[in-house]
C-alpha positions, 0 to 999 in steps of 0.5 A, a space after each residue: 817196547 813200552 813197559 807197563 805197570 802190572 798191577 793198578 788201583 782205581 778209586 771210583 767215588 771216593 778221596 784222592 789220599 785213600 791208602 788201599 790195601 791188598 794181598 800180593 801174590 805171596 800173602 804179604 799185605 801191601 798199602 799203596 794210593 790209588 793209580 786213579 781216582 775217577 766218578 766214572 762208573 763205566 768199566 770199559 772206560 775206567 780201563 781205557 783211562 788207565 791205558 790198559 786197553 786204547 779204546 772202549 770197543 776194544 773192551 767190546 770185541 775182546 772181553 763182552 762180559 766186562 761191557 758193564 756200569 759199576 754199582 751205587 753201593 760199595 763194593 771191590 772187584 779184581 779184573 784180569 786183563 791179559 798180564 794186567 790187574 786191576 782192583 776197583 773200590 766204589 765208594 
């Protein structure tokens, strides 16, 4: 059984050596760097380059709502994928 990671940071747009921070699950702030940095901007392929799904359409048959591009402006979303999240910061 493979063991994966919980919790991923994605940087879209911006340097590779930007600490992050955010609130765990109990409050406490952690800083951590990004799992990846990319100018992708389409959802279902930032996931399937964190190998959080194995390929785009199965972001399509599982999860329509996610089949979208990532904004221009700035901006912070948090995704929920099964035992997975997955914040995104768009520079």
């Amino acid at each position: 059984m493979k063991d994966y990671p919980r919790h991923y940071i994605v940087n879209v747009g911006g340097s590779d050596t930007e600490t992050y921070r955010y609130y765990g699950d109990n409050g406490y702030i952690l800083r951590r760097t990004a799992d990846l940095c990319t100018l992708e901007r389409s959802l279902p392929r930032i996931l399937t380059q964190l190998g959080v799904v194995s390929s785009t359409s199965e972001v399509r048959r599982n999860r329509a709502e996610l089949v979208e591009d990532l904004p221009d402006s700035p901006h912070f979303q948090r995704i929920n994928y099964g035992k997975r999240v997955v914040d995104i910061f768009v520079h």
